[in-house]
KOLLUM-814983 format. One record per residue (C-alpha): residue number from 1; residue in three letters; chain; x, y, z. Coordinates in pm, whole numbers, m for minus. Example, Ala and Ser with C-alpha at 12.3 -4.5 7.8 and 13.67 -1.06 7.14 Angstrom:
// residues 2
- pos_code_unit_px_py_pz
- 1_Ala_A_1230_m450_780 $
- 2_Ser_A_1367_m106_714 $
***
This chain:
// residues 200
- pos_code_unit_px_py_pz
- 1_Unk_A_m861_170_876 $
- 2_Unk_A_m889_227_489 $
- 3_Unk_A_m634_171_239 $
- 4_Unk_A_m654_199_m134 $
- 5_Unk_A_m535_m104_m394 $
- 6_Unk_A_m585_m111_m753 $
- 7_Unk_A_m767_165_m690 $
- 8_Unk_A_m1057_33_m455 $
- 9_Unk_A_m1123_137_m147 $
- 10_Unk_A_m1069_m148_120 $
- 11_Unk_A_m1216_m177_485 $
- 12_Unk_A_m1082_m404_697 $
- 13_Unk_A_m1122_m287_1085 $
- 14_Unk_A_m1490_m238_1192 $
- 15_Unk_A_m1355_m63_1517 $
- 16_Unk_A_m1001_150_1608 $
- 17_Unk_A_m758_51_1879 $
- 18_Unk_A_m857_176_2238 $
- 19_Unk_A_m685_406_2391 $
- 20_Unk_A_m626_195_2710 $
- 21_Unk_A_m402_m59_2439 $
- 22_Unk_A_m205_206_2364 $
- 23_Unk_A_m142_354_2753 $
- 24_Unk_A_m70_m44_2802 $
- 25_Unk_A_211_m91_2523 $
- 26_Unk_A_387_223_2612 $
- 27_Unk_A_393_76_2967 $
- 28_Unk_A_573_m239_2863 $
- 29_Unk_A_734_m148_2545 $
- 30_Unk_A_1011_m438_2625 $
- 31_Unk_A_685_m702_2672 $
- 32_Unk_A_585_m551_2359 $
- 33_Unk_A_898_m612_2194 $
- 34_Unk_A_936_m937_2210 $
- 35_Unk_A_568_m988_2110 $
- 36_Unk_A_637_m822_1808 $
- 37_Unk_A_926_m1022_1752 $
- 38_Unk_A_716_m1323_1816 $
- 39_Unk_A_436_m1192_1548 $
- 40_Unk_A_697_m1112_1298 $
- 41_Unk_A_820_m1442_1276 $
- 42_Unk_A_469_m1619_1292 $
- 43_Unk_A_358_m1414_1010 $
- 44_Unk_A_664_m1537_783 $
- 45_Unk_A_559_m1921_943 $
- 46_Unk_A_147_m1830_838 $
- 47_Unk_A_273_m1730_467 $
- 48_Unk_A_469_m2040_420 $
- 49_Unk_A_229_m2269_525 $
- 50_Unk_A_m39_m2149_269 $
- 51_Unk_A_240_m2150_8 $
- 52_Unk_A_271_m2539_139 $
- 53_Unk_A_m74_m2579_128 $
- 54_Unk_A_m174_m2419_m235 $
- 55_Unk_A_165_m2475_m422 $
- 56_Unk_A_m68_m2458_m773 $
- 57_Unk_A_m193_m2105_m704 $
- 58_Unk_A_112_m1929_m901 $
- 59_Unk_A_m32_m1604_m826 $
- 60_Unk_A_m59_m1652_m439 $
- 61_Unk_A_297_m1848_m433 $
- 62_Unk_A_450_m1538_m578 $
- 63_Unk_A_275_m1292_m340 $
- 64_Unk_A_366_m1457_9 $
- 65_Unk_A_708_m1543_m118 $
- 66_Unk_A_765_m1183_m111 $
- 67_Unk_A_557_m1158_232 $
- 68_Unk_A_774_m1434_436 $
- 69_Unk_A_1080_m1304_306 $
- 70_Unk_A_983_m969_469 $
- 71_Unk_A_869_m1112_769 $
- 72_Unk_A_1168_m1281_846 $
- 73_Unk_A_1349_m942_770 $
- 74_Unk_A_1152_m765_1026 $
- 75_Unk_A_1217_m1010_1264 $
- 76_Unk_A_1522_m991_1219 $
- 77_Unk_A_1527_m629_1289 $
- 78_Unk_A_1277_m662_1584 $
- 79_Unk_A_1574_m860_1719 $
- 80_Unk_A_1841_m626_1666 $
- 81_Unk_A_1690_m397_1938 $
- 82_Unk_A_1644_m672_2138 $
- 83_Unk_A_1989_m729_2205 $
- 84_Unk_A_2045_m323_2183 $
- 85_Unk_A_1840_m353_2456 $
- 86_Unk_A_1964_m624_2635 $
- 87_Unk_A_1619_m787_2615 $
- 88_Unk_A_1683_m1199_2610 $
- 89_Unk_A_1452_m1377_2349 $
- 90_Unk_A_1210_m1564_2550 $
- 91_Unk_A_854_m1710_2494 $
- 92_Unk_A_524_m1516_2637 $
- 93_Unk_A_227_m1678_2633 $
- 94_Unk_A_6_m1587_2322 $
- 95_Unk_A_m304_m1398_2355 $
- 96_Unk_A_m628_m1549_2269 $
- 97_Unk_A_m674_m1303_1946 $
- 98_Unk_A_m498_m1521_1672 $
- 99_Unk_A_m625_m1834_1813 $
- 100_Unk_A_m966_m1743_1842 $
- 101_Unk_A_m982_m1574_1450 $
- 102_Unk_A_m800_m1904_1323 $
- 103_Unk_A_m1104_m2090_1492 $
- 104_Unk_A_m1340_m1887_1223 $
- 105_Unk_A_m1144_m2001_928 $
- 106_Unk_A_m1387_m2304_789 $
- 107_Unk_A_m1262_m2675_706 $
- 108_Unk_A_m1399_m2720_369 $
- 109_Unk_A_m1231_m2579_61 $
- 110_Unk_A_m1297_m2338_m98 $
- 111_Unk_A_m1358_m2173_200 $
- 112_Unk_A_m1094_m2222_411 $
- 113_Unk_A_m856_m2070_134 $
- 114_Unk_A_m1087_m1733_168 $
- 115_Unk_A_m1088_m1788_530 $
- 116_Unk_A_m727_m1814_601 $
- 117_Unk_A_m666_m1462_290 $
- 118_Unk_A_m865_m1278_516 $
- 119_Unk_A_m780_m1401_884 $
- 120_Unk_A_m474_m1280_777 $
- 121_Unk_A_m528_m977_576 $
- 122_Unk_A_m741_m836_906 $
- 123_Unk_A_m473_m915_1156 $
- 124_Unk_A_m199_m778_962 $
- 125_Unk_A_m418_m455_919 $
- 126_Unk_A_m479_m452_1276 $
- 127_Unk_A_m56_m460_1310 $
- 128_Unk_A_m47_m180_1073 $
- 129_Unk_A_m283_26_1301 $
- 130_Unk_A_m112_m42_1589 $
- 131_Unk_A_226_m25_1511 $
- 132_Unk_A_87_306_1348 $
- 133_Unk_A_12_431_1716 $
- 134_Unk_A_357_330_1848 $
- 135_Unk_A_522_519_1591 $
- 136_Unk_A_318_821_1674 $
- 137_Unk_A_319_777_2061 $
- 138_Unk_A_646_562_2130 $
- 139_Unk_A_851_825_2351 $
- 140_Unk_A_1177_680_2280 $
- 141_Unk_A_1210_853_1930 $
- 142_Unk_A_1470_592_1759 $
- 143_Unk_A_1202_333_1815 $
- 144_Unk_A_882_526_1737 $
- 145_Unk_A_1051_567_1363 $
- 146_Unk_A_1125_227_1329 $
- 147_Unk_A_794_150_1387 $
- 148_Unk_A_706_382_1115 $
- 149_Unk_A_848_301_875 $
- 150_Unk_A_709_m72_910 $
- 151_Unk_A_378_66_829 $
- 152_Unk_A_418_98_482 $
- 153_Unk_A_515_m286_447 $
- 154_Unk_A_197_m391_708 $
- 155_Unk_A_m26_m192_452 $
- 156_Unk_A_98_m340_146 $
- 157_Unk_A_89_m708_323 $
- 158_Unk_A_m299_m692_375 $
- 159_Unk_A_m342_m570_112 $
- 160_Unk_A_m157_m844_m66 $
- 161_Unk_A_m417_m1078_109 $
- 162_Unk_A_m719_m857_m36 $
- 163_Unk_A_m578_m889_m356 $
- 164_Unk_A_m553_m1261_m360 $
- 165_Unk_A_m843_m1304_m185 $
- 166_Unk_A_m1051_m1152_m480 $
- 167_Unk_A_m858_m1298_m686 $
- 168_Unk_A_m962_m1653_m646 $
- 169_Unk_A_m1284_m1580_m531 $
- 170_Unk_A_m1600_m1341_m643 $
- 171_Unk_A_m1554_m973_m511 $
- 172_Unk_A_m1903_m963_m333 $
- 173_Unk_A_m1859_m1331_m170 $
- 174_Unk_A_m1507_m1171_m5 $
- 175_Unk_A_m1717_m853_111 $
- 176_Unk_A_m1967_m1029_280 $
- 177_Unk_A_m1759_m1327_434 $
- 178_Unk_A_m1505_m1012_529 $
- 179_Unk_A_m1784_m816_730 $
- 180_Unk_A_m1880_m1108_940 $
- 181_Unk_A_m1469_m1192_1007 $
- 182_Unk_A_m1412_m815_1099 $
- 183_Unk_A_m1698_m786_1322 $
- 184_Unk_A_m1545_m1081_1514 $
- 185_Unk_A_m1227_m934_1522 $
- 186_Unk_A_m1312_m594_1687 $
- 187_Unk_A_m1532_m825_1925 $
- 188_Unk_A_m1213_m1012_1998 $
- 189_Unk_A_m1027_m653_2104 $
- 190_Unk_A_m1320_m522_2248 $
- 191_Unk_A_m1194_m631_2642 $
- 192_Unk_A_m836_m560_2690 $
- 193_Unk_A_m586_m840_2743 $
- 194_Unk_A_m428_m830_3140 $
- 195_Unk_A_m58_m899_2963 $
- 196_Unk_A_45_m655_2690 $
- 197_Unk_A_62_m765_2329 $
- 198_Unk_A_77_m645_1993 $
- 199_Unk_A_m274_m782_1964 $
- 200_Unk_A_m378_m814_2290 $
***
């Protein structure tokens, strides 16, 4: 997946989605509902807590300000179709994906500030892939545009984390540390998850 900012060119997935994901989701788009209204609202808790954690970094205060405040507002949509369709909020049982990248992100600062940019910045670029798919696969059609049009906002929100990531830290020390996170990431996706997920 490649997206453009400022005007570089930025990689973040070393491999697509299957296709056996996709056949999955569309099997249990209700599972896959409430996932996604799970991930929304993690997201908006993940940008807060950095905001918590780095309340000097003006620049990076600003940014997921803007991030959490969308979050929320897609979780609050994601839970509008819920109840359209009669889905009851529940909890699932994560799958190992976020916990295992979050186990990458180092202890030490400064690292664990580039760490946690670009844990981020991958998984919501993975989101923006897949909700990408569901948009253009999803059979029920209402649904399939919603999930378009959250692409746009996943795609800026990575990018977001690019930006900040080079930001505080050199451009080729974010490349390199990026590769190796990536490469982990697509190793993480690389066996399909028995319970369908968002990022399973």
């Amino acid at each position: 997946m490649v997206i453009s900012v400022n005007p570089a060119t930025i990689k973040f997935l070393q491999q697509p989605t299957a296709d056996a994901w996709l056949d999955q989701a569309l099997t249990h788009l209700d599972t896959i509902l409430l996932d996604h209204s799970h991930c929304e609202r993690k997201a908006a808790g993940v940008a807060l807590n950095l905001m918590f954690r780095y309340p000097s970094n003006v620049k990076l205060v600003r940014s997921l300000t803007a991030i959490a405040r969308e979050e929320l507002e897609h979780f609050d949509q994601v839970n509008q179709i819920l109840d359209q369709r009669a889905i009851p909020l529940r909890s699932l049982a994560p799958p190992p994906y976020g916990a295992s990248l979050n186990k990458q992100i180092r202890v030490k600062e400064p690292d664990r500030l580039l760490d946690s940019l670009l844990v981020c910045g991958l998984i919501e670029a993975r989101s923006h892939e897949r909700l990408g798919l569901l948009g253009a696969h999803c059979p029920d059609p209402n649904l399939a545009a919603f999930y378009r049009g959250l692409m746009a906002s996943e795609a800026r929100h990575y990018g977001t984390y690019w930006i900040l990531a080079t930001t505080y830290f050199e451009s080729v020390v974010v490349k390199q540390r990026l590769q190796v996170l990536a490469e982990i990431e697509s190793e993480l996706l690389s066996t399909l998850h028995p319970e369908p997920r968002i990022h399973s």
